[in-house]
mmCIF file of the N, C-alpha and C atoms, coordinates in Angstrom:
data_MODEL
# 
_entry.id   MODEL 
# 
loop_
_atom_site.group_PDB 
_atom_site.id 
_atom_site.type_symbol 
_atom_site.label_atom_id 
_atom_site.label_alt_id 
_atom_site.label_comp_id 
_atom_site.label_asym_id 
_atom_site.label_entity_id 
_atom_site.label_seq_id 
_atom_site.pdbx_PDB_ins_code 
_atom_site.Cartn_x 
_atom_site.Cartn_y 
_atom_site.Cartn_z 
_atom_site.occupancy 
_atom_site.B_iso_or_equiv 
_atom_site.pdbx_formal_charge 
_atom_site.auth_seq_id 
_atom_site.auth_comp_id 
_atom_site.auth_asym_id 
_atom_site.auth_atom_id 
_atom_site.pdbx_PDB_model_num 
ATOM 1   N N  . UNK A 1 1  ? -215.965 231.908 -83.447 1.00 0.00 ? 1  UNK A N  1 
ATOM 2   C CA . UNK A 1 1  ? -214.771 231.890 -84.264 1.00 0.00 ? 1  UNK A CA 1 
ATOM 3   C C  . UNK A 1 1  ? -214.343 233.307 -84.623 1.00 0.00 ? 1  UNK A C  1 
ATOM 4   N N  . UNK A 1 2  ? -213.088 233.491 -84.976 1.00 0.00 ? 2  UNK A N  1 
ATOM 5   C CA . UNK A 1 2  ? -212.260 235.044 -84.766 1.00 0.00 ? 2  UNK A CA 1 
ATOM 6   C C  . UNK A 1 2  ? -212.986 235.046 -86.425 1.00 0.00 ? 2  UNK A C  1 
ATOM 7   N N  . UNK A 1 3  ? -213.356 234.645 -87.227 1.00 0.00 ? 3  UNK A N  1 
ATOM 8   C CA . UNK A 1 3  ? -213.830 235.083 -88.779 1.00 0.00 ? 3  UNK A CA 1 
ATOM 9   C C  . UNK A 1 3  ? -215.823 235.520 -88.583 1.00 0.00 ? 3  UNK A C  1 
ATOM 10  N N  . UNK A 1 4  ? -216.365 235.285 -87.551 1.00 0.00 ? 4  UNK A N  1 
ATOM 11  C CA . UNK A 1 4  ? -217.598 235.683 -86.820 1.00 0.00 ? 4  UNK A CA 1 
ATOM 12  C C  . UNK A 1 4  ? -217.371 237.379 -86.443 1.00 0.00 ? 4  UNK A C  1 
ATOM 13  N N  . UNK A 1 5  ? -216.316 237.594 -85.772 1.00 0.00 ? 5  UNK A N  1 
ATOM 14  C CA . UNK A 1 5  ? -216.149 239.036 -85.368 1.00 0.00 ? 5  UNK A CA 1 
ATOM 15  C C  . UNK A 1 5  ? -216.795 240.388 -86.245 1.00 0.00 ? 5  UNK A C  1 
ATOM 16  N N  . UNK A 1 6  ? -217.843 241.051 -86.118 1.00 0.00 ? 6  UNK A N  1 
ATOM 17  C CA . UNK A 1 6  ? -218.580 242.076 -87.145 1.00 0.00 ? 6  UNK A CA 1 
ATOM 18  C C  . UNK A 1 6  ? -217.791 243.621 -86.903 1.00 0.00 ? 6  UNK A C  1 
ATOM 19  N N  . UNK A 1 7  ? -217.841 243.468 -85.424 1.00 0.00 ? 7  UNK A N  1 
ATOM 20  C CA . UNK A 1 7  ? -217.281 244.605 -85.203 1.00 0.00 ? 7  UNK A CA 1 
ATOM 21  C C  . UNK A 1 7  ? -215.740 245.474 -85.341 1.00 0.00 ? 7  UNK A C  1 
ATOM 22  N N  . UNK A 1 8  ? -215.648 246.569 -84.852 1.00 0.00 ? 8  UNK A N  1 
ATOM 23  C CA . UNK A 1 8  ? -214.121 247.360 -85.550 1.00 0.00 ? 8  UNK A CA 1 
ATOM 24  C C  . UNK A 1 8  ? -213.578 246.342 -83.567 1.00 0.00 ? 8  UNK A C  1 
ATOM 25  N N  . UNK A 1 9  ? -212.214 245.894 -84.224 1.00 0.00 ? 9  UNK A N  1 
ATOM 26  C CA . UNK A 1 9  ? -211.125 245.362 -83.279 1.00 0.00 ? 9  UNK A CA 1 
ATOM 27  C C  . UNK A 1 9  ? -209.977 246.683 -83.210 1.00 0.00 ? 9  UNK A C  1 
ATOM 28  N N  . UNK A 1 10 ? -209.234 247.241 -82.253 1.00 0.00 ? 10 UNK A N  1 
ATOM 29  C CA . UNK A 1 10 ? -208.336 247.348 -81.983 1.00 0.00 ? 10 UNK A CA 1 
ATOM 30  C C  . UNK A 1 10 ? -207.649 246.679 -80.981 1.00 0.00 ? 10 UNK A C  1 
ATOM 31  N N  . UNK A 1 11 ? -205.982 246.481 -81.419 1.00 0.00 ? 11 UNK A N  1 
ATOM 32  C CA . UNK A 1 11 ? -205.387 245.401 -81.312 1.00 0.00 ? 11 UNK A CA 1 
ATOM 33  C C  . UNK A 1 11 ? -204.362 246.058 -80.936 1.00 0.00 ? 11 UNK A C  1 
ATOM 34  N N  . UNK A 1 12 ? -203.563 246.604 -79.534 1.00 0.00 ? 12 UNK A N  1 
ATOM 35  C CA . UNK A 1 12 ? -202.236 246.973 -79.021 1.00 0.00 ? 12 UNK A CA 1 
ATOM 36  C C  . UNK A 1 12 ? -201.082 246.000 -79.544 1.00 0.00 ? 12 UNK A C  1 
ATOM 37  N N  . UNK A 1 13 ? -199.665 246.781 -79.567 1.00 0.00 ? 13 UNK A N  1 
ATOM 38  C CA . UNK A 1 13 ? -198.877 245.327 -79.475 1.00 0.00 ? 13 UNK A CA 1 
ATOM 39  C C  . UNK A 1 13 ? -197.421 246.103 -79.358 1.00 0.00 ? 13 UNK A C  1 
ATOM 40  N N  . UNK A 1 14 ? -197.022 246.137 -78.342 1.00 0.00 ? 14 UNK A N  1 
ATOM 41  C CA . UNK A 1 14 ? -195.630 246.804 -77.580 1.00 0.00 ? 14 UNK A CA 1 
ATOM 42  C C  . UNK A 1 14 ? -194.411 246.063 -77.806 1.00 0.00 ? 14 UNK A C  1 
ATOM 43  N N  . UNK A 1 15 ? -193.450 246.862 -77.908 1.00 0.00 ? 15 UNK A N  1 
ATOM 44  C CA . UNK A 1 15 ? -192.388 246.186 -78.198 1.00 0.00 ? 15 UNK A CA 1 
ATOM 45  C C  . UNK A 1 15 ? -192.279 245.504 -76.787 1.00 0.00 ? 15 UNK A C  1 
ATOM 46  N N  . UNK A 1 16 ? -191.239 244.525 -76.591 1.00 0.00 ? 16 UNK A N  1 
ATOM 47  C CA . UNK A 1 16 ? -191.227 243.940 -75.634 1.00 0.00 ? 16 UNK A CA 1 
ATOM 48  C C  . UNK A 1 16 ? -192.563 243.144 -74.834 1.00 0.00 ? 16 UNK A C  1 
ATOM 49  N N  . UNK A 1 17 ? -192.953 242.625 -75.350 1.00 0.00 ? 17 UNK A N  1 
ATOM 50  C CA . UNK A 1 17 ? -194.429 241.989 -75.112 1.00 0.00 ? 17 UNK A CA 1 
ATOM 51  C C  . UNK A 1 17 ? -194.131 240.563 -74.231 1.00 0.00 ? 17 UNK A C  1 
ATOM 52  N N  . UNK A 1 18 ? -193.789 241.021 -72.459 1.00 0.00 ? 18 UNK A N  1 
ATOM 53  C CA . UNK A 1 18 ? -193.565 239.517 -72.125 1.00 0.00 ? 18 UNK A CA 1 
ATOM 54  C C  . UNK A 1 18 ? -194.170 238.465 -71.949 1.00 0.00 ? 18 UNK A C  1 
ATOM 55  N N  . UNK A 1 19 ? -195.831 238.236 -72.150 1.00 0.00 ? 19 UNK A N  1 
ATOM 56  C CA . UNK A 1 19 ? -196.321 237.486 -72.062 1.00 0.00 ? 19 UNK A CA 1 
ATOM 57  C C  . UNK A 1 19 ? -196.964 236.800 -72.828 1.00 0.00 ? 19 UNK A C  1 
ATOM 58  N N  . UNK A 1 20 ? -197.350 237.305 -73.972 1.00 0.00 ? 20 UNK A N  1 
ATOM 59  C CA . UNK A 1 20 ? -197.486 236.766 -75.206 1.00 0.00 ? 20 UNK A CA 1 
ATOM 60  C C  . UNK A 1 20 ? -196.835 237.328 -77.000 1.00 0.00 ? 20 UNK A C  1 
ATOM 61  N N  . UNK A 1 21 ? -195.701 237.457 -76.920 1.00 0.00 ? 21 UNK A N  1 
ATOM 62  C CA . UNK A 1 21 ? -195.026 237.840 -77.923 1.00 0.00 ? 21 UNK A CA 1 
ATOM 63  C C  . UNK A 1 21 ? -195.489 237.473 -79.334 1.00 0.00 ? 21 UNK A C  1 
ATOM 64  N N  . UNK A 1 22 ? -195.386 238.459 -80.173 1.00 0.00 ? 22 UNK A N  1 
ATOM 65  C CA . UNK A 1 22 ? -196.474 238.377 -81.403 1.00 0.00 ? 22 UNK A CA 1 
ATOM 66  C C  . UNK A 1 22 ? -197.774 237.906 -81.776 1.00 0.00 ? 22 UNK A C  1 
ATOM 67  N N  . UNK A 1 23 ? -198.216 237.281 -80.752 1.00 0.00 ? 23 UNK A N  1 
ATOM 68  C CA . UNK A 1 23 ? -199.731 237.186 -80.495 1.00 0.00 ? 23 UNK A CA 1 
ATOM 69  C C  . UNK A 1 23 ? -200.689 238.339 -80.741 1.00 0.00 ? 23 UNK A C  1 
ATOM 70  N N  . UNK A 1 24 ? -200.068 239.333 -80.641 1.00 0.00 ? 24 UNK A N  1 
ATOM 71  C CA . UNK A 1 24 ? -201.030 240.919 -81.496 1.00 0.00 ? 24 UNK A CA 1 
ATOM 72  C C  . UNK A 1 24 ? -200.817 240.560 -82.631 1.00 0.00 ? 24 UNK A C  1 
ATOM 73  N N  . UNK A 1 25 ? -199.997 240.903 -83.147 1.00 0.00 ? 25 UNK A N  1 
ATOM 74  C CA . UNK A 1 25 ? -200.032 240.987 -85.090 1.00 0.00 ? 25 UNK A CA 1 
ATOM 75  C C  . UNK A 1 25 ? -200.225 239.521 -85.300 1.00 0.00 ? 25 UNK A C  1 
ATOM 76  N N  . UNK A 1 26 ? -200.512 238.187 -85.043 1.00 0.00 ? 26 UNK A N  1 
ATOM 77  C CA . UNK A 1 26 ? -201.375 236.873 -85.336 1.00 0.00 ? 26 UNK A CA 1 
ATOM 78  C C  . UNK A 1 26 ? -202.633 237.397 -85.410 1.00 0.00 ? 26 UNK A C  1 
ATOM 79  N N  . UNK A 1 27 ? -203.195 238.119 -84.204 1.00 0.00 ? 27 UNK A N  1 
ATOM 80  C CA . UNK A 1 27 ? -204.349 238.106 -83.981 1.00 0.00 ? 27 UNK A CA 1 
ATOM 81  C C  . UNK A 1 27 ? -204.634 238.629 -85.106 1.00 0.00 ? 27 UNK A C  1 
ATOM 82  N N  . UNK A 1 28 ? -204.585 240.433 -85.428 1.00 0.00 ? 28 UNK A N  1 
ATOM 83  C CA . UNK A 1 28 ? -204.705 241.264 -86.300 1.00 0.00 ? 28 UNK A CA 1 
ATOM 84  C C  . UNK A 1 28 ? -204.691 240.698 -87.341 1.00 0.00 ? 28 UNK A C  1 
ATOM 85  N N  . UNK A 1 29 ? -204.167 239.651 -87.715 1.00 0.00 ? 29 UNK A N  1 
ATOM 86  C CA . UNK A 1 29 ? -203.920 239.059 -89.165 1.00 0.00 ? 29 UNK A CA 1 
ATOM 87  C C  . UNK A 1 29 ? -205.167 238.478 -89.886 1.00 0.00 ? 29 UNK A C  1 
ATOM 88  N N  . UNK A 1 30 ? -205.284 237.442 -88.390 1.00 0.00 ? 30 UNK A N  1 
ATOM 89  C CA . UNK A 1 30 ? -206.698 236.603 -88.633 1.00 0.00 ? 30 UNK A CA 1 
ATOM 90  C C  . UNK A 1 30 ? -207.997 237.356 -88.544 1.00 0.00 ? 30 UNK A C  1 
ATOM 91  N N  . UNK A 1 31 ? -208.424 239.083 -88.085 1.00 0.00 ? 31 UNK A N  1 
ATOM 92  C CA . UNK A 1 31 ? -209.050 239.091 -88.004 1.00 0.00 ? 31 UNK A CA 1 
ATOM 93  C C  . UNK A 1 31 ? -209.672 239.905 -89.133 1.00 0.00 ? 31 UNK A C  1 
ATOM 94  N N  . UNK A 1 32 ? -211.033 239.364 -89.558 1.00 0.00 ? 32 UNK A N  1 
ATOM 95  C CA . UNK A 1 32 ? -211.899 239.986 -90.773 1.00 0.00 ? 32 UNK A CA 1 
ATOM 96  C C  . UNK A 1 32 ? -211.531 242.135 -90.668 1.00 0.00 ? 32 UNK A C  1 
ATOM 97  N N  . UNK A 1 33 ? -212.481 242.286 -91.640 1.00 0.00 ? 33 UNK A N  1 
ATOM 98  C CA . UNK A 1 33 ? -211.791 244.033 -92.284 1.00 0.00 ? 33 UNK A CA 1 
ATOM 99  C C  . UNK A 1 33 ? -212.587 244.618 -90.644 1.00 0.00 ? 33 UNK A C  1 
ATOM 100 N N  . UNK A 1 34 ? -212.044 245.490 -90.364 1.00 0.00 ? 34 UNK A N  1 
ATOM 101 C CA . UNK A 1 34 ? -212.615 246.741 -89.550 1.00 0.00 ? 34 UNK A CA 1 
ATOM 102 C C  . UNK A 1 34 ? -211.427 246.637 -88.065 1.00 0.00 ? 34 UNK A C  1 
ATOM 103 N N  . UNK A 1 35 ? -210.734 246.210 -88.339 1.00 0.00 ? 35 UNK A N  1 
ATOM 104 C CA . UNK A 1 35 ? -209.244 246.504 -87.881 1.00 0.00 ? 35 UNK A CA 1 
ATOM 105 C C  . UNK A 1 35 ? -208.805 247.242 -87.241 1.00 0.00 ? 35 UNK A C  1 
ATOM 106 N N  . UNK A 1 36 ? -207.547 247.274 -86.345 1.00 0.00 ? 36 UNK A N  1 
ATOM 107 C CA . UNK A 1 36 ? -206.418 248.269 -86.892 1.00 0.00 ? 36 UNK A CA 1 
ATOM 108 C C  . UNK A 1 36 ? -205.591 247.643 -85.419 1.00 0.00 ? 36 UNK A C  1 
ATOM 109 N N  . UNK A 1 37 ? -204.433 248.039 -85.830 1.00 0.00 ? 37 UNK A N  1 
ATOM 110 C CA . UNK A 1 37 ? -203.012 247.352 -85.152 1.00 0.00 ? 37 UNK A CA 1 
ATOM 111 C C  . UNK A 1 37 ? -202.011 248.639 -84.215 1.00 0.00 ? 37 UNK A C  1 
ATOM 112 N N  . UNK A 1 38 ? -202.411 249.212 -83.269 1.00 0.00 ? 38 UNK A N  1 
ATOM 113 C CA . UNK A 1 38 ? -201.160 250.177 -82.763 1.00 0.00 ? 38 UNK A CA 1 
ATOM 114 C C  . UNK A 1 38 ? -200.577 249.514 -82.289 1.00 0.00 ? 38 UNK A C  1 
ATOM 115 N N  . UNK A 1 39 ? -199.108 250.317 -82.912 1.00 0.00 ? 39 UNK A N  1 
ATOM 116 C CA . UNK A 1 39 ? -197.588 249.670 -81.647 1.00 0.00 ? 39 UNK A CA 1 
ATOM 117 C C  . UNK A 1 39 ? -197.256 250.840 -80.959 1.00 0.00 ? 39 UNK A C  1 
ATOM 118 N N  . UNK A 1 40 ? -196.634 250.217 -79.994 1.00 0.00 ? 40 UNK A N  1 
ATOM 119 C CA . UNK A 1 40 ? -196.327 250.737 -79.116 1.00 0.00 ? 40 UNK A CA 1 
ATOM 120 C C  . UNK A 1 40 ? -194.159 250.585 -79.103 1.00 0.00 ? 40 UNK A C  1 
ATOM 121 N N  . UNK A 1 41 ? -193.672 251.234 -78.941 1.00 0.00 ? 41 UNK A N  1 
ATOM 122 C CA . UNK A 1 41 ? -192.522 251.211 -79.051 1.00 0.00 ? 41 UNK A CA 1 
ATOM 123 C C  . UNK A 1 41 ? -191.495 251.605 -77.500 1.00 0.00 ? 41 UNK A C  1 
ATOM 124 N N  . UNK A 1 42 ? -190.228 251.374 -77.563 1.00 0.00 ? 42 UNK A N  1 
ATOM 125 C CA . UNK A 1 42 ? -189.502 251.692 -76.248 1.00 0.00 ? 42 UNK A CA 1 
ATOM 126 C C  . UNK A 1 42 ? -189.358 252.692 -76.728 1.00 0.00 ? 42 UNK A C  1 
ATOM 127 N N  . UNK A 1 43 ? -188.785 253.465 -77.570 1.00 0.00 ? 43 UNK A N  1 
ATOM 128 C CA . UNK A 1 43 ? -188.419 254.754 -78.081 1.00 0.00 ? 43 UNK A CA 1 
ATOM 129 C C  . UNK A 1 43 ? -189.368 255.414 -77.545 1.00 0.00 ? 43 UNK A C  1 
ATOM 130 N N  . UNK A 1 44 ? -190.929 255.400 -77.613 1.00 0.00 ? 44 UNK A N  1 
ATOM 131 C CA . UNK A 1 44 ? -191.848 255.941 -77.162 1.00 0.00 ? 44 UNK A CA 1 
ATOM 132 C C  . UNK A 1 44 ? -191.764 256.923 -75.524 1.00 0.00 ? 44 UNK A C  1 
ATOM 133 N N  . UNK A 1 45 ? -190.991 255.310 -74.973 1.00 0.00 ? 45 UNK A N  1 
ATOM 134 C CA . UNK A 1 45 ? -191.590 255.035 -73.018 1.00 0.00 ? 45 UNK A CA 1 
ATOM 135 C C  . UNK A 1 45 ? -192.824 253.953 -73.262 1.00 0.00 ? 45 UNK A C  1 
ATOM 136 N N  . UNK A 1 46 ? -193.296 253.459 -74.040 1.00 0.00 ? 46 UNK A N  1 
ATOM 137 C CA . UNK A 1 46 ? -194.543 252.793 -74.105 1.00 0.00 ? 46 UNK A CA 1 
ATOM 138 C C  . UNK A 1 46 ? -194.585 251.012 -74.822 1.00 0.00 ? 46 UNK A C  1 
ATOM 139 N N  . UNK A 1 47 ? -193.422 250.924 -74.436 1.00 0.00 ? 47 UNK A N  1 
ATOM 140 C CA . UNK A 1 47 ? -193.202 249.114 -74.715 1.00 0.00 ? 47 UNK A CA 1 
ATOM 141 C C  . UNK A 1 47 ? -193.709 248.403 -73.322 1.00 0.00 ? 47 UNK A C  1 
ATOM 142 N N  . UNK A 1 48 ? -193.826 246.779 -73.225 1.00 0.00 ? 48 UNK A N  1 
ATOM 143 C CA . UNK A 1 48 ? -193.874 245.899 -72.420 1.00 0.00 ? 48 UNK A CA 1 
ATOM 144 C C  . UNK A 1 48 ? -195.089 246.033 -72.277 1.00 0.00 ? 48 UNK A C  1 
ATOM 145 N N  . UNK A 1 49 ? -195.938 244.720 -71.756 1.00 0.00 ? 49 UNK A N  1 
ATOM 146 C CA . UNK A 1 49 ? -197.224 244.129 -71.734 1.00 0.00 ? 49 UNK A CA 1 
ATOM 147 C C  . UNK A 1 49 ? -197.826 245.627 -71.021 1.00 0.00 ? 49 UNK A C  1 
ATOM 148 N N  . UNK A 1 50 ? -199.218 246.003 -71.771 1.00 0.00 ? 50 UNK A N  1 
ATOM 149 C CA . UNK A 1 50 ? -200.269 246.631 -71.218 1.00 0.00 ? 50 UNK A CA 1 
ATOM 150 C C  . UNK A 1 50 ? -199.352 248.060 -71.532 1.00 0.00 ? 50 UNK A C  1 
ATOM 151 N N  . UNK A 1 51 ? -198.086 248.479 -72.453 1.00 0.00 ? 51 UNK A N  1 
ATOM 152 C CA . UNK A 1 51 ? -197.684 249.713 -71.825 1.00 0.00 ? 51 UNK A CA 1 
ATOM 153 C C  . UNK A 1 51 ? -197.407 250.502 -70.552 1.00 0.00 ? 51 UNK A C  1 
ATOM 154 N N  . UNK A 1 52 ? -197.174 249.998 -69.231 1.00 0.00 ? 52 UNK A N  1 
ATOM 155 C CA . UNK A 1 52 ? -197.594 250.450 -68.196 1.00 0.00 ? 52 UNK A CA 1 
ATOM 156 C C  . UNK A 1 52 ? -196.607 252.122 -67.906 1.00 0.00 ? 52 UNK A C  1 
ATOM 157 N N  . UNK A 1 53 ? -195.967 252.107 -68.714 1.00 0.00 ? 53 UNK A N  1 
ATOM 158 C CA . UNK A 1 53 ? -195.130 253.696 -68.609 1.00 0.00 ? 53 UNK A CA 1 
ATOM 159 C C  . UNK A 1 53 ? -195.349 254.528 -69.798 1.00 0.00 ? 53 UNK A C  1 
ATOM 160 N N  . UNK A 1 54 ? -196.917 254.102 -70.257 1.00 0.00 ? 54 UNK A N  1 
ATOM 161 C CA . UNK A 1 54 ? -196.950 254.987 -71.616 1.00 0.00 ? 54 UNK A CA 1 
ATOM 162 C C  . UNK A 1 54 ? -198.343 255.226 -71.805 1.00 0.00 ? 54 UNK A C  1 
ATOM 163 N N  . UNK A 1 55 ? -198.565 255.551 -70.225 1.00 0.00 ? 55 UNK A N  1 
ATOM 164 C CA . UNK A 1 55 ? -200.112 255.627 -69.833 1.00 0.00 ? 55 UNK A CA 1 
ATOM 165 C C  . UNK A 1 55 ? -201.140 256.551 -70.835 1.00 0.00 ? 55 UNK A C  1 
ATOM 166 N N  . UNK A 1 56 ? -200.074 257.806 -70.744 1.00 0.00 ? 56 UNK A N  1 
ATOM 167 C CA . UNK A 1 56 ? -200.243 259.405 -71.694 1.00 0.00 ? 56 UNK A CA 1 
ATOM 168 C C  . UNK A 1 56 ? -200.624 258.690 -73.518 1.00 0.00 ? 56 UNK A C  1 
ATOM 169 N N  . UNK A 1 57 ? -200.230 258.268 -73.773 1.00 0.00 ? 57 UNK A N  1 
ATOM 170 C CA . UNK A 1 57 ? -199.803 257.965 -75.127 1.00 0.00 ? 57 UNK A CA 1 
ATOM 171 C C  . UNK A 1 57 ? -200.878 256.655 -75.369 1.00 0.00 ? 57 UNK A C  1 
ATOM 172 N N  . UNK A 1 58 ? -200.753 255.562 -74.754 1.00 0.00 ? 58 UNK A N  1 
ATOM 173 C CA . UNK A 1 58 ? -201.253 254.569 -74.828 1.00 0.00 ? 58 UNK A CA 1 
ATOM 174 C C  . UNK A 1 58 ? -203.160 255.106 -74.611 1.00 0.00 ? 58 UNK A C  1 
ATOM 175 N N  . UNK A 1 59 ? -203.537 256.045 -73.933 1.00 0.00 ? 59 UNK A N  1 
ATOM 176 C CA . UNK A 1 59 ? -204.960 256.893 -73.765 1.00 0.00 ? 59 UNK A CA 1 
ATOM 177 C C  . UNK A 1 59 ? -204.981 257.576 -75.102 1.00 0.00 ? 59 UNK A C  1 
ATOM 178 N N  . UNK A 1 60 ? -204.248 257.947 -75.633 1.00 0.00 ? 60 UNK A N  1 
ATOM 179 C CA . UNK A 1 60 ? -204.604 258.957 -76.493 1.00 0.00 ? 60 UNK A CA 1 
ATOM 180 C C  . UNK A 1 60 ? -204.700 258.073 -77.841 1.00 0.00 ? 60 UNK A C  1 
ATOM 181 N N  . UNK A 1 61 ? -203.967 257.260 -77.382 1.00 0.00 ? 61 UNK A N  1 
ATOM 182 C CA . UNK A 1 61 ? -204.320 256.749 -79.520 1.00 0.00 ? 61 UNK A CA 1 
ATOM 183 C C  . UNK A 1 61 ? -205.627 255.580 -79.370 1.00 0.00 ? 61 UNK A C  1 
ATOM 184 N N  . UNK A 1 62 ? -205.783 255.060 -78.104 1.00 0.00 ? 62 UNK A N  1 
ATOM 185 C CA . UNK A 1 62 ? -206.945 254.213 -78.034 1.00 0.00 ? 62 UNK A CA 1 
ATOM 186 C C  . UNK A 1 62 ? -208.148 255.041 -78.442 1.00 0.00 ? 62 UNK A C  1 
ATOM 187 N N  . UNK A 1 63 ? -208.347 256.509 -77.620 1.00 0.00 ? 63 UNK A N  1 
ATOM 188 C CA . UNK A 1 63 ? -209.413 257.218 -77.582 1.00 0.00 ? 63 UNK A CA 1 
ATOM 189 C C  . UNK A 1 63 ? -209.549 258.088 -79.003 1.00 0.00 ? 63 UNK A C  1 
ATOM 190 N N  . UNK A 1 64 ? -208.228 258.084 -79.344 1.00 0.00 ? 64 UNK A N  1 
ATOM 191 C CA . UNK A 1 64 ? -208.434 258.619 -80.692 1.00 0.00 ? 64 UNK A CA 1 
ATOM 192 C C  . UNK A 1 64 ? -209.330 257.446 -81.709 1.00 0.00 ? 64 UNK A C  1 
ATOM 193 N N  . UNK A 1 65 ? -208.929 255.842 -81.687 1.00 0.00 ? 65 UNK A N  1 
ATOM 194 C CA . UNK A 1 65 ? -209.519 254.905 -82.657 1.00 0.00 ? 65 UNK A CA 1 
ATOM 195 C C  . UNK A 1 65 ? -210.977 255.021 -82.184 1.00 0.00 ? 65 UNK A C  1 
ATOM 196 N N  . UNK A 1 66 ? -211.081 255.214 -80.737 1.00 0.00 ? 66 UNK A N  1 
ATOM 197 C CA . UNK A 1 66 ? -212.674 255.424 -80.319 1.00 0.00 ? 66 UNK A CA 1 
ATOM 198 C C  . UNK A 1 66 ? -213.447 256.442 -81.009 1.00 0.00 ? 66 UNK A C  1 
ATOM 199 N N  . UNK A 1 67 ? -212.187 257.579 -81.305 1.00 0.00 ? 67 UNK A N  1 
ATOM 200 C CA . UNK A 1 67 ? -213.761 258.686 -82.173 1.00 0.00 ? 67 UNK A CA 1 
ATOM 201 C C  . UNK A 1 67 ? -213.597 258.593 -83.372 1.00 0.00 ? 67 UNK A C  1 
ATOM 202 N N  . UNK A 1 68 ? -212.508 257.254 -84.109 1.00 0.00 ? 68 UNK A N  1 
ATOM 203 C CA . UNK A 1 68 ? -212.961 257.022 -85.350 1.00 0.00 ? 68 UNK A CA 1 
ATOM 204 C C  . UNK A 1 68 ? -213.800 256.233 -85.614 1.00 0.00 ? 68 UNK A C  1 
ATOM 205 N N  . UNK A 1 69 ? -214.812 255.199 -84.439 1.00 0.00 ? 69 UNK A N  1 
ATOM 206 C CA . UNK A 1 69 ? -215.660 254.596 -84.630 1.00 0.00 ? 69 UNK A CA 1 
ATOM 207 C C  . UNK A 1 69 ? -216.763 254.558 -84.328 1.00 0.00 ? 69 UNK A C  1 
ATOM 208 N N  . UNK A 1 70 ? -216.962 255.253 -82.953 1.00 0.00 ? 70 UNK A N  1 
ATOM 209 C CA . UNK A 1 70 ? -218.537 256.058 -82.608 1.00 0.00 ? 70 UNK A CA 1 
ATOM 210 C C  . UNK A 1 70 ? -218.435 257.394 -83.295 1.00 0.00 ? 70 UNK A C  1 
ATOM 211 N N  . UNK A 1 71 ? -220.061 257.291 -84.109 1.00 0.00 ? 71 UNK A N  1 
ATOM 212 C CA . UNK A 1 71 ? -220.379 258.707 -84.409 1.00 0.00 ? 71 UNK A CA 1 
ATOM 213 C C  . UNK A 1 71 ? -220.718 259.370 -83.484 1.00 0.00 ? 71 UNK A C  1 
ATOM 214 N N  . UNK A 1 72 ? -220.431 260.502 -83.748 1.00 0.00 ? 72 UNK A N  1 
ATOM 215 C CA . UNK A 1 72 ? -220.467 262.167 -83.337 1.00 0.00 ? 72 UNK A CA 1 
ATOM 216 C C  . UNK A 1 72 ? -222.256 262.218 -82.796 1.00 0.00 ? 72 UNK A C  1 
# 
C-alpha cells in the first residue's frame, strides 16, 4: 500500500502529461512525508510525458534531489 512507502519518493509531473494527466500530484498527495513533486513546464522546453526535450534540466533537478538524499 502507497501509506507502507518509508522511503524519500520523487515524483516528476510535466505540463502536458499525455498519458496519465494529474496522476503525479494524486500520487504525491497520497504519499506519506519524505516527498517532493518537480514540474516540469513548456516554458522550460521540458513538458510532455518523460520530458523528452528537457533532457538538460530534467538530469539536473533529479540528480540534484539525489544529493539531497544520499549522504556525502
Amino acid at each position: 500500500m502507497i501509506g507502507q512507502i518509508t522511503c524519500p519518493v520523487l515524483v516528476t509531473d510535466p505540463d502536458h502529461e499525455q498519458f496519465w494527466p494529474g496522476q503525479s500530484q494524486q500520487l504525491y498527495e497520497k504519499l506519506p512525508a519524505g516527498k517532493a513533486l518537480i514540474r516540469f513546464t513548456e516554458a522550460e522546453g521540458a513538458d510532455s510525458h518523460c520530458e523528452p526535450a528537457g533532457n538538460g534540466i530534467r538530469g539536473e533537478r533529479i540528480f540534484d534531489w539525489l544529493d539531497q538524499q544520499v549522504p556525502a
